[in-house]
N, C-alpha and C positions, 0 to 999 in steps of 0.2 A: 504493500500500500504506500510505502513511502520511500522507494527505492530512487533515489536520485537520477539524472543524465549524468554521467562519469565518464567525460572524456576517456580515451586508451593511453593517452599521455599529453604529456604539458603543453608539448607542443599543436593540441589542435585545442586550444581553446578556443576557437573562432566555430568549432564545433558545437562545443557546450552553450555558446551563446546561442547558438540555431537551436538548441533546443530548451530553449526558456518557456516556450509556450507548454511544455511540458507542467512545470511546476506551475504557471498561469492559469493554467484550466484546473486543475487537481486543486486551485486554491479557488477557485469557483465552485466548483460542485461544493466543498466541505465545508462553503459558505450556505448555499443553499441546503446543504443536507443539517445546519445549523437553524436554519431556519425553521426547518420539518422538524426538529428535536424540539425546539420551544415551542411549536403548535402543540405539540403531544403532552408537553407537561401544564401547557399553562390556558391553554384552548378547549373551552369547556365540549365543543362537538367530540372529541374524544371520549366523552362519558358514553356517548351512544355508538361512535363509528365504528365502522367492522374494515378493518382492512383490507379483509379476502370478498369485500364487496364495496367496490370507493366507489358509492355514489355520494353527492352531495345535496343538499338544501338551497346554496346560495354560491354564487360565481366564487367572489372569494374564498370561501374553505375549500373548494375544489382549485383554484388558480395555488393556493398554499400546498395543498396538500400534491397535485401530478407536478409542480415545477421538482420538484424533490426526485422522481423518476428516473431521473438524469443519473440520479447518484449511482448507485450499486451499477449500471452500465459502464459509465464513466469509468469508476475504483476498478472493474474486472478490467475494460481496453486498457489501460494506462499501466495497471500493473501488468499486464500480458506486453504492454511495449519498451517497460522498463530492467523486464528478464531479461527480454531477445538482448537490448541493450549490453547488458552487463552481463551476457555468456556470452557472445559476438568481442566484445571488448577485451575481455577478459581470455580470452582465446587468444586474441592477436598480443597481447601484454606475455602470452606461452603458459600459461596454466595448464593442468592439465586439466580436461572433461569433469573427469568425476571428482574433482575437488573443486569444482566452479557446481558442478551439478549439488555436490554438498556443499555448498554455501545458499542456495537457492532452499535445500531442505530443511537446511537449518532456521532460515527466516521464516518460511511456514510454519513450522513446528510452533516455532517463536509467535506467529500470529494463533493459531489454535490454544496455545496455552493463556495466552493475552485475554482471550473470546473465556475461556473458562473460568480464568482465575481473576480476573478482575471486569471484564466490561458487564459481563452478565448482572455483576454484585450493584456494581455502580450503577445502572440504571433504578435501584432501586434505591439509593442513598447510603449503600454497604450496611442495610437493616439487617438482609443478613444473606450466606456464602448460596452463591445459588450456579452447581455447576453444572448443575442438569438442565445444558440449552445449548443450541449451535446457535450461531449467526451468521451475519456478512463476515467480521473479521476473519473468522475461523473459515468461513465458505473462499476467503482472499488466499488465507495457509494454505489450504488442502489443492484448490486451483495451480496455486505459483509450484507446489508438489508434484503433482501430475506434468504439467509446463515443464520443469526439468528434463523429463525424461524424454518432448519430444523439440525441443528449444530448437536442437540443431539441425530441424529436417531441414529443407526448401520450404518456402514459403507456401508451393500448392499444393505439398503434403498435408501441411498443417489448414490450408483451408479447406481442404476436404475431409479432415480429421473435424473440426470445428460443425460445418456444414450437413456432416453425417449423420451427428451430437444432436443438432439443434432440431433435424428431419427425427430421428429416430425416439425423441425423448416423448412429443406425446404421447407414442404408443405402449411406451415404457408404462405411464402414469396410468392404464387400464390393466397392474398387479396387482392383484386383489392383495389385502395385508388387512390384521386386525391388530389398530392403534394403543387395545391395550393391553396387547403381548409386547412386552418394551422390546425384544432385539430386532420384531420387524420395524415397531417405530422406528426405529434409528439407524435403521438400516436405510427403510422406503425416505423416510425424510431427509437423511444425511445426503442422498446421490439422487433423491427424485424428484419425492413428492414436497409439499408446504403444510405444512399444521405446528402444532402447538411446540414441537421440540425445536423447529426448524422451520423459518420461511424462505431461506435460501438454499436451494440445493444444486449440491455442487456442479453435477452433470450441466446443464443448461450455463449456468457461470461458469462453469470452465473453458465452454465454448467458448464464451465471448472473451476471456483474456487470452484464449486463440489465439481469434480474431485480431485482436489486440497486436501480439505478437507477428502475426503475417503484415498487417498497415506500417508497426517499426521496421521491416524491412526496406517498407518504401519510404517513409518518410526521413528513416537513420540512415539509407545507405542509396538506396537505388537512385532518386528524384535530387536532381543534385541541388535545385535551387527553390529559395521559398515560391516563386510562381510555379513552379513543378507541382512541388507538393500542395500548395494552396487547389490548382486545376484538378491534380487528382483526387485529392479528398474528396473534393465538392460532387464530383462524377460518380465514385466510389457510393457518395454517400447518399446519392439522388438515386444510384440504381436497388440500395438497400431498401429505400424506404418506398420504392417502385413493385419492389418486389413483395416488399408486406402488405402494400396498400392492394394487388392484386389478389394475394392471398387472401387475405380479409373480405374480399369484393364474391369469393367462391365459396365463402364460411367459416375464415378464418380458421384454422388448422391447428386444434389444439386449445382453443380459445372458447371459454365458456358462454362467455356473453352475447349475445344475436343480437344485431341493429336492424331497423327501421329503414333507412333509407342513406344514401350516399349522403357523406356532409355531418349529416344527423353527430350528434352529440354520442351516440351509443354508437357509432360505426367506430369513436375512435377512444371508445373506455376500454382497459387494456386487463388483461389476464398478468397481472405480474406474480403473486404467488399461486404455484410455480408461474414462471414467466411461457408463455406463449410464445409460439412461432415467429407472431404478425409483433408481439412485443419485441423479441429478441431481436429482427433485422429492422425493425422498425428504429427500436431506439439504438443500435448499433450504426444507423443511419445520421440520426439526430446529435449522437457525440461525435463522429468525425465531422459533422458539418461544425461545432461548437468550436472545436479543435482548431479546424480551417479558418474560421472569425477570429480564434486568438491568434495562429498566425500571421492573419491581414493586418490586426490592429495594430499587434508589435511593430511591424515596420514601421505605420503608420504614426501612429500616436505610444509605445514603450510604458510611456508615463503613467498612462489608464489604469495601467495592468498593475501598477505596483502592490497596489490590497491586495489582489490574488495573491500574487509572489510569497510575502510573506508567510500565508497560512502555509502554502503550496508545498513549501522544501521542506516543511515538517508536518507533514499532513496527520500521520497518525498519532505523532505526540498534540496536536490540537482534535484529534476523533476521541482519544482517553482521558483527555485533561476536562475537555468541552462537557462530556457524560457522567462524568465526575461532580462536576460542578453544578449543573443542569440536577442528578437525581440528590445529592447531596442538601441542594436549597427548596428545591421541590416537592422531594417525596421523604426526604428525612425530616424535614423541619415544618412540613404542610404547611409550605405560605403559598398563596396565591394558583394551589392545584388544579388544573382545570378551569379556572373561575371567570377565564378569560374569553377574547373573540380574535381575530382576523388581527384587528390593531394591538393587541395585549401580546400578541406571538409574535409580530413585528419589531414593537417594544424594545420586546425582550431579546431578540435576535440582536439588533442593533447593538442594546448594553452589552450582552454576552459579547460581539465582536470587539468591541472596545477595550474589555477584559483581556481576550485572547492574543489580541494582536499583538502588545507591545510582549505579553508572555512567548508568544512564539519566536521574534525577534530575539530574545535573550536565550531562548530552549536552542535556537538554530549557532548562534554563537557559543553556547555550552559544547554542541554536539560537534563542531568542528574539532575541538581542543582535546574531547573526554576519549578516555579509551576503555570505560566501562562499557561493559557488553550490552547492559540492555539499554544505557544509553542511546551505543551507537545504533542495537536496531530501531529504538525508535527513532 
């Protein structure tokens, strides 16, 4: 989740500058995904709302609540383009495979244990140890796990590895299992299905840090200039979301929900837990086009971007600190639980950014210097 751009050496730092838009975007989503975390604690429609059914009441708690979408898509491509990154790099620095491959296992490990031993607790103010849950983090570990073992194919390997995933997973999701025999729970939900252990599973997110993975090809090595890479994404990302919006148009494939008509508001309400077909290349569409606007903008305007920047180079020390903080004031101290609307989750996003930022800035300068372990992984 928070694997840096790392040049292969000193001398191409005109590289690492080409890939600032990396840390750019990844300090966008975790802004938005900050946003969705104050709806949740401080947003009274969460007394009622069902996640594995987002509908809404009123434009705003649906604009709050699908802008967030972005996130877990975003976290899988980005971490899928930060592996290829740093086994490609590392490779040419003369490593060898399987101690670049272990290093990659060891950061997942490290995210799975993170997902257990602390974020699960902290969302609830560390009331008290609750290790019985998967989530995103942990769905991020087991992903960049898998990823090792096929990092170094070709790039069309790997999208028809990804591609395969993504076709084969609905059909996967009609295994029948009973939820309260635990080793099928955690079985069906760890790699498939969404319910109460687990609403990320990994098979479908692995695809897309793929994904992920085969786009660092082109953007880190193949497309040598930012109008290369800008042209491609855009094209890339137009035939993604081409492809979903067709799917959708024939029943959506995998996809629970039926619409009404083209257009219609229900044509384009999405199956994310598990995520859907017409979801996956849909919003694998929608983050490289995001990708492509940061970018544009860098050349253009640099300056913009600088708020991203800083969450960005330390994403996951601001995803632990931020859930900390959020179930600590929240759900430990019941102030202001729920109690809120649209503008109270806004609020609160805002403050909490204010909080974080100058903290991340001080976290990203610790981590340059520390050579403790769980420093450096976060």
């Amino acid at each position: 989740m928070n694997d840096r751009p790392v040049p292969a050496d000193a001398s191409q730092s005109a590289e690492q500058q080409r890939f600032e838009y990396v840390d750019q975007f990844r300090g966008f989503i975790v802004i938005l995904m900050l946003v969705d975390h104050c709806s949740f604690y401080f947003n009274s429609s969460w007394r009622d709302f069902d996640p594995f059914e987002p509908v809404f009441t009123s434009s705003g708690q649906a604009a709050l609540r699908y802008a967030s979408y972005l996130c877990a898509p975003g976290f899988l491509i980005i971490s899928g383009s930060m592996i290829w990154l740093s086994y490609h790099n590392r490779l040419k620095n003369g490593f060898a495979p399987w101690a670049i491959r272990w290093q990659i296992i060891q950061r997942g490990l490290f995210l799975v244990l993170l997902q257990i031993i602390w974020v699960n607790s902290a969302w609830g103010g560390f009331r008290a140890f609750k290790p019985w849950h998967f989530g995103i983090i942990g769905c991020i570990g087991i992903s960049m796990i898998l990823l090792s073992a096929i990092v170094h194919l070709r790039w069309q390997l790997q999208l028809l590895i990804a591609l395969g995933i993504l076709v084969i997973h609905p059909l996967l999701l009609k295994i029948p299992y009973n939820p309260d025999i635990d080793w099928q729970l955690v079985v069906m939900q760890t790699f498939v299905d969404a319910g109460k252990f687990n609403k990320y599973p990994v098979l479908p997110w692995f695809a897309m840090a793929t994904l992920g993975s085969v786009m660092a090809s082109g953007w880190m090595r193949e497309w040598k200039t930012d109008k290369q890479r800008i042209l491609m994404s855009v094209a890339i990302a137009m035939l993604a979301i081409g492809l979903a919006i067709a799917i959708r148009l024939v029943g959506g494939y995998g996809n629970i929900f039926s619409w009404s008509r083209w257009g219609s508001i229900s044509f384009f309400i999405d199956q994310k837990y598990p995520p859907s077909l017409y979801f996956s290349l849909s919003f694998f569409g929608l983050v490289i086009l995001v990708v492509a606007a940061f970018m544009a903008i860098g050349r253009i305007a640099p300056r913009l971007l600088i708020v991203f920047t800083i969450p960005g180079k330390v994403a996951l020390f601001f995803y632990v600190v931020h859930i900390a903080v959020l179930g600590l004031f929240s759900r430990r101290l019941g102030l202001f639980y729920r109690d809120g609307d649209v503008i109270s989750s806004l609020f609160a996003a805002a403050l909490m950014l204010a909080i974080m930022l100058p903290l991340c800035h001080w976290f990203y300068r610790v981590k340059q210097r520390s050579r403790n372990y769980v420093v450096r992984m976060l």
